[in-house]
N, C-alpha and C positions, 0 to 999 in steps of 0.2 A: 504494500500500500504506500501510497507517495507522502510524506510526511508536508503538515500544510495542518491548515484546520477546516473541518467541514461547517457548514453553515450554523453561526453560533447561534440563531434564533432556534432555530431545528434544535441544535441543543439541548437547550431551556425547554423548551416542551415537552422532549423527551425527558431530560432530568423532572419536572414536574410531576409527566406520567406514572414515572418508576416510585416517586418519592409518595405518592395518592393513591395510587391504583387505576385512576380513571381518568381516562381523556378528556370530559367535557371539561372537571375541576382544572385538568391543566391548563385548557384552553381558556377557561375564565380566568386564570391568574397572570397565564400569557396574554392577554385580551386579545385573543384573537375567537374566531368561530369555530365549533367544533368540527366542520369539514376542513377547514385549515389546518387545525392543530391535526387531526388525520393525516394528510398529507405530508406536514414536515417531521411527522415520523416515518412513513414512508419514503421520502426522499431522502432519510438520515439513512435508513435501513439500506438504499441503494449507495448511497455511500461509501460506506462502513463494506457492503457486501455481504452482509447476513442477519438473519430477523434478529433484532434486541427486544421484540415481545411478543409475549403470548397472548392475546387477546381474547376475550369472552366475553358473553352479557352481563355477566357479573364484574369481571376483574383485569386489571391488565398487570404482567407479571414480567421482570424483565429475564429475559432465556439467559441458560449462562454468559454466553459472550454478550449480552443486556449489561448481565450485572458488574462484568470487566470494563465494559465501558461508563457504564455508570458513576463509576469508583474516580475512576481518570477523568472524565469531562467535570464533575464536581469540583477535582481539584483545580481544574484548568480554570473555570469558571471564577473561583476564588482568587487565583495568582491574577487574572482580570481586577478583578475589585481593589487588590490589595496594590495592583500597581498604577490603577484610576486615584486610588486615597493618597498614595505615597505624592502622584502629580499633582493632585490639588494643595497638600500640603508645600510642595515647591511654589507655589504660584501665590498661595495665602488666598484659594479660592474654598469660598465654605465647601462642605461640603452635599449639600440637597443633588446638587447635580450629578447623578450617577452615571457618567457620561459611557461609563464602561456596559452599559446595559443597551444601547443604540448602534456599537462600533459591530463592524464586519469584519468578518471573514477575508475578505479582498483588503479591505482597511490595515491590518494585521498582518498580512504577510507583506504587504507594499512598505511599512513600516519597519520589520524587520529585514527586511530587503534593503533598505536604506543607509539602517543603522547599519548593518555590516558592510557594505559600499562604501560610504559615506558621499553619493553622491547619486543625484536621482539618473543620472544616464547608463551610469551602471549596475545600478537597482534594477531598470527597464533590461538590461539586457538578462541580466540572472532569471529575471520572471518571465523573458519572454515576453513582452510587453511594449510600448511604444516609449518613448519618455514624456509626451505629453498627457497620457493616459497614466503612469505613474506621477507626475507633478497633480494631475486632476484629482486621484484616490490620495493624494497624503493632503493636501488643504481640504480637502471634505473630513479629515480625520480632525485635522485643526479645528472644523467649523465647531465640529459636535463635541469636544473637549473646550471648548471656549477660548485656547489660549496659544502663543505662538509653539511649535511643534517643531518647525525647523528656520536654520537662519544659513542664509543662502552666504558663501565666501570664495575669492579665486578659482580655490580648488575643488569645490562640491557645495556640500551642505555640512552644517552641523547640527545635531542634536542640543533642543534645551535642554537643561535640567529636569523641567516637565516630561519631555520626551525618552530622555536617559531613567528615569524612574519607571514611566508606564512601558517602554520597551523591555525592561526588566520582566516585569509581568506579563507581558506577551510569550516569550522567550519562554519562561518557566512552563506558561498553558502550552505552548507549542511541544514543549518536550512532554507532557501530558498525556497530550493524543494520540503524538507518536508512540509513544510506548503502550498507550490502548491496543492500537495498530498490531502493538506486536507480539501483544497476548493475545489477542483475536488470531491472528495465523497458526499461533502456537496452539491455539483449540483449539482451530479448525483443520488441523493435522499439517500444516506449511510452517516449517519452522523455519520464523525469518527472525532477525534481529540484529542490533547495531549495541554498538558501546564506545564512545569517546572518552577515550584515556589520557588525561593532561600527565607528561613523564617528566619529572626532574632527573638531572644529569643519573645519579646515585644508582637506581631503577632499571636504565635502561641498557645495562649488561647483560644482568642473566636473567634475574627475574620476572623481570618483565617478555622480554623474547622465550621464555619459558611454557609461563601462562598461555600467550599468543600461542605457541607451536601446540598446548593438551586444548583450545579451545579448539581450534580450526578444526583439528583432528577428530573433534567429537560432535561437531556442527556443523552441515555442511550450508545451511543457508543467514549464520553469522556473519559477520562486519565488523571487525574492531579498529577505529581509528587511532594514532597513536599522535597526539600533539604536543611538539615541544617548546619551549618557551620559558621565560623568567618568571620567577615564582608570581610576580604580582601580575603578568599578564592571564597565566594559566587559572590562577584566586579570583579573579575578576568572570572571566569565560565560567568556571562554576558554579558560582553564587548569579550569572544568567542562563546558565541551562544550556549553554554552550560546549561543556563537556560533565558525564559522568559525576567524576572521578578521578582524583589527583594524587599520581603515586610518588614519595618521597619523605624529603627530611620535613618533619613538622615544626612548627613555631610556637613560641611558652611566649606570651600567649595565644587559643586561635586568635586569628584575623578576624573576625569577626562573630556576632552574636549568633550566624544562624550556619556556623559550619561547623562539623563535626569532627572530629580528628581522631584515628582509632589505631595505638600504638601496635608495630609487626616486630621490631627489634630494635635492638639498640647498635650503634656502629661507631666505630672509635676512627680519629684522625690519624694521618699518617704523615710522616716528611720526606718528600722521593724526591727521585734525582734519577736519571739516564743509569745503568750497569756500569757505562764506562767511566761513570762522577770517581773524581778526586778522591770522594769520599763513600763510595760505595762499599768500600770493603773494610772499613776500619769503625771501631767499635767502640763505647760509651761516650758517644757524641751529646753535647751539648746545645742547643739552640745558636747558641755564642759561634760555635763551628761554621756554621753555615751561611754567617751574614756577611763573606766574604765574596759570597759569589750573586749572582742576578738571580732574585727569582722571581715566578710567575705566580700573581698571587689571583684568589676568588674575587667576584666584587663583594664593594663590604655588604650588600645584602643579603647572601648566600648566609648560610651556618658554619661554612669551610672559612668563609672570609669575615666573621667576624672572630671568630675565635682569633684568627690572624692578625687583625685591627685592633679589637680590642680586649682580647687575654694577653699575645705577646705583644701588643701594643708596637708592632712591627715598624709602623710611620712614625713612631718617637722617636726612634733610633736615631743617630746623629749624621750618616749617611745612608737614609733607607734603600733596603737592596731591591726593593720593589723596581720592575725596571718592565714586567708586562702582568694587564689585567684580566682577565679570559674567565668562564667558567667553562669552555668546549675540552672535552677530551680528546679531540682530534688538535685540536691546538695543541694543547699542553703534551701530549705525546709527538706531534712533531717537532717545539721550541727543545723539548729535552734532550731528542736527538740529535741536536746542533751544537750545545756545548754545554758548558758545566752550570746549566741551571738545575734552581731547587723551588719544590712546590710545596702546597698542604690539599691534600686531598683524602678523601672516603677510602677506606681500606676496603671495604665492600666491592668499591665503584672501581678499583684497580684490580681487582681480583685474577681478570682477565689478564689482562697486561703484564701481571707478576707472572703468569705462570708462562706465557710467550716469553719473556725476558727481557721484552721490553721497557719495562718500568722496576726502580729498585727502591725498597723500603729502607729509610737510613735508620740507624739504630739510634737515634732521638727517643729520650722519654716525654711523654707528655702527660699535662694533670687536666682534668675537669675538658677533655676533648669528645668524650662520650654525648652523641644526641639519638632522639628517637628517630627513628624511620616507620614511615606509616602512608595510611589513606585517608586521604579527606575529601569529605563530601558533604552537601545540604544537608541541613539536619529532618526536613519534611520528603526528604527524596525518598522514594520507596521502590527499588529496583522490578525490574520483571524477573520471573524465575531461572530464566536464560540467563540474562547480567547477572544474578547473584549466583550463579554457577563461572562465570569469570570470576569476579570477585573471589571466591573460596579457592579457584587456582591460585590468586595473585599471593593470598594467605597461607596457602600450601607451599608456594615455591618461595617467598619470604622465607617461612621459616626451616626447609631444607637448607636453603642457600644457607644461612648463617651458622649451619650445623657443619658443613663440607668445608 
């Protein structure tokens, strides 16, 4: 099924029905006619691709795949509301105006087409669509939320603050359906399913390529994306339903009130250098040792680079050896092979590399280098039964990995 959202008034009818038992009660509440509210169950029903009810003179009951969607469009519904309230509150608009109970379907994806463009030409081209027929569905979005939505610059568009909150809740609903989507396949014996995996560096050795290789192999119509990027871009994409699921080092405190953070192991820092370092081969080394030579350090928002920053307080030093910034492993393994630099990295995360011979651990002691590694996700996110069979790989292969 194409990820999108089906007609949100149809929704609401349908939610209504399920929630009553009876059509006409929804159609009174939906104010529409009881032959209408018929129909945008019907037209949900072709939709979706399979009856969501069972209907009789007495009752109407929603079929299982009813009740999967049921669960999902509710929520969806809500992440609506909540991101209608967050905009009003940007704007200091009361709130009477439920402008989230009016917005469409076409409304809502041209919107999130935007936000991730940032530019309506190339919104129109992702939808398929003209550009002035995407400029016409996002000021119609503006009209009925009352306030400015976007602001036109050289380069595209930007998002207000209004718009940055309620796209929020779009996002969330959109991940919603989708995943309705793909518990209905999985009932209806089509096992389809997606999972976007936001990977910090640490992760993306073994266990994560792990995980990937027992899914694939046990699924054949899975999708797992794997996206990589700096902690605060991949924290951000989360908390909008942009991915999953975020594998790596955790933060004391979370980042925020509505993420969850669920410890897999603990991993200790290490001091490397190239096999062929100065200093590879000789033993009770000191910190002091090493600030002779250049080294590659994490940035300081990393867990690797603040230890670095601000435990060995590395940049007081009186001629800091800091000389390159990187978090890439592809970096820091080719700067090493060039001459006698020294780094701080995941012992975990080199695993690989140690056993090639590529990378050599100095025999530096370190204190208070220990952090968690872990998964972080929405705290309202509630996987489909497919994703949470990824997820228990990614927990199985965590905690093998740290045993070998």
């Amino acid at each position: 099924m194409q990820r999108g959202f089906p007609n949100i008034r149809h929704m609401r009818v349908f939610l209504e029905t399920a929630r009553s038992g009876s059509v006409s009660l929804a159609a009174a509440r939906c104010h529409l006619s009881q032959p209408a509210a018929t129909q945008a169950i019907k037209q949900l029903e072709t939709t979706i691709g399979t009856p969501l009810l069972v209907r009789s003179h007495k009752q109407a009951v929603p079929t299982t795949c009813g009740a999967l969607f049921e669960q999902r469009a509710a929520n969806a519904i809500r992440h609506l509301k909540e991101g209608a309230s967050a905009a009003r509150r940007e704007t200091g608009l009361k709130a009477s105006a439920s402008f989230e109970m009016s917005v469409t379907a076409a409304q809502l994806r041209n919107l999130i087409a935007i936000a991730n463009a940032g530019s309506f030409t190339v919104a129109a081209k992702a939808l398929d669509l003209s550009q002035p027929t995407v400029h016409r569905t996002a000021r119609s979005l503006e009209a009925i939320a009352g306030t400015p939505f976007f602001i036109a610059r050289s380069s595209g568009v930007r998002l207000t603050p209004a718009a940055e909150a309620f796209v929020r809740g779009a996002k969330l609903a959109q991940t919603e359906i989708q995943q309705s989507f793909e518990e209905i396949s999985r009932e209806l014996g089509s096992e389809r399913g997606t999972f976007v995996l936001g990977s910090l560096p640490l992760a993306r050795t073994t266990i994560v390529p792990q995980a990937i290789h027992a899914m694939v192999s046990s699924f054949d119509g899975f999708q797992i994306r794997v996206l990589e990027g700096r902690y605060t871009q991949l924290i951000r994409s989360l908390r909008e339903g942009d991915i999953d699921c975020l594998i790596g080092a955790l933060r004391d405190p979370a980042p925020a009130d509505d993420i969850e953070q669920e410890p897999l192991f603990n991993d200790a820092l290490a001091i490397v250098a190239h096999p062929n370092h100065p200093l590879a081969k000789k033993r009770n080394l000191q910190i002091e040792d090493t600030l002779s030579y250049p080294w590659i350090a994490p940035p300081k928002d990393t867990p690797a680079g603040q230890y670095l920053f601000e435990t060995l307080r590395i940049e007081e030093r009186p001629n800091t050896p800091v000389r390159v910034v990187s978090s890439s492993m592809a970096v820091l393994r080719g700067v090493l092979a060039q001459g006698p630099y020294i780094s701080v990295v995941s012992r975990h995360q080199i695993k690989v590399d140690e056993n090639l011979g590529v990378i050599r651990t100095l025999d530096v002691p370190l204190h208070g280098d220990m952090r968690a590694i872990g998964l972080t996700y929405r705290k309202d996110w509630k996987p489909t039964q497919t994703q949470s069979m990824f997820i228990d790989y990614l927990r199985q292969f965590s905690a093998t990995g740290t045993q070998n």
